[in-house]
C-alpha positions in Angstrom: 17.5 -2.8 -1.5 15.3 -0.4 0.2 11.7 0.6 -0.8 9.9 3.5 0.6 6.2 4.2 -0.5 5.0 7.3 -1.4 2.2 8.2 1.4 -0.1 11.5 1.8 -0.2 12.7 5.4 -4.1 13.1 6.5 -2.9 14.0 10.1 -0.2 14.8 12.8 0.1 14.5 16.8 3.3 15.5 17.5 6.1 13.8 15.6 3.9 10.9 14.5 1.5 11.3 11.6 -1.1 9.2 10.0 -0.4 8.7 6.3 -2.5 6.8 3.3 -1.6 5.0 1.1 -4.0 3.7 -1.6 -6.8 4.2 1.1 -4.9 2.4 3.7 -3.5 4.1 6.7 -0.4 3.6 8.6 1.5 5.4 11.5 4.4 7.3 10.5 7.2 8.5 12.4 8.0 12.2 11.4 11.3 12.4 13.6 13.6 12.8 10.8 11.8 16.0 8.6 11.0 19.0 9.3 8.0 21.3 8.4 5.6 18.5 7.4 2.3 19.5 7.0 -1.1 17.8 6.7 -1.9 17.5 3.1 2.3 16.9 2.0 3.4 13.2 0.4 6.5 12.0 2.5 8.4 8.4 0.8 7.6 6.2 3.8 10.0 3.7 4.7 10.1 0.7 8.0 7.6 3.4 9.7 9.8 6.7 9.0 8.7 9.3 6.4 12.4 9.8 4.7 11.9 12.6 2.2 8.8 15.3 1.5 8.2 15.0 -2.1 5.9 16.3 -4.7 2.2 15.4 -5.3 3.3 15.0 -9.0 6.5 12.4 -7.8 4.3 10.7 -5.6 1.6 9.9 -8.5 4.7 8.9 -10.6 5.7 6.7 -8.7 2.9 4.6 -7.6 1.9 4.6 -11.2 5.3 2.9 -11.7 4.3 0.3 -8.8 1.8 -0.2 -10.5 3.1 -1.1 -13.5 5.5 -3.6 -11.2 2.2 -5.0 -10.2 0.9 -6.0 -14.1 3.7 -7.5 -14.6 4.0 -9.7 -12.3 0.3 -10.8 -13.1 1.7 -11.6 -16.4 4.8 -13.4 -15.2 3.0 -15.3 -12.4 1.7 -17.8 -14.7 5.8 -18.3 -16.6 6.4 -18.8 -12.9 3.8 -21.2 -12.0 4.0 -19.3 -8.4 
């Protein structure tokens, strides 16, 4: 299973771009997209940005992560992790 994280790009040198995600930055490789600009959401994945996708999907889906992220709260206990 692959998981790529929704990421805004806050700046570019070249073909590598500095992303954030939830506050946190991380290099991104921008080698496989074209016409990425400071300000889009890319899905990051391994240290690739993979897709350009909406401001709206990007909010989607980290709203669905965190979702993911409650429940496991509520599980963890079930689990005795």
């Amino acid at each position: 299973m692959c998981l790529s994280i929704p990421s805004k790009v806050i700046s570019i040198n070249g073909d590598m771009a500095i992303v954030s995600v939830g506050g946190t930055e991380y290099e991104a490789s921008l080698q496989l997209l074209t016409d990425v600009k400071v300000g889009d959401y890319i899905l990051l994945h391994t240290g690739f940005a993979i897709q350009k996708i909406s401001e709206e999907e990007a909010i989607e889906t980290l709203k669905v992560f965190e979702e993911f992220d409650d429940l496991n709260e509520q599980i963890k206990p079930e689990l005795d992790i």
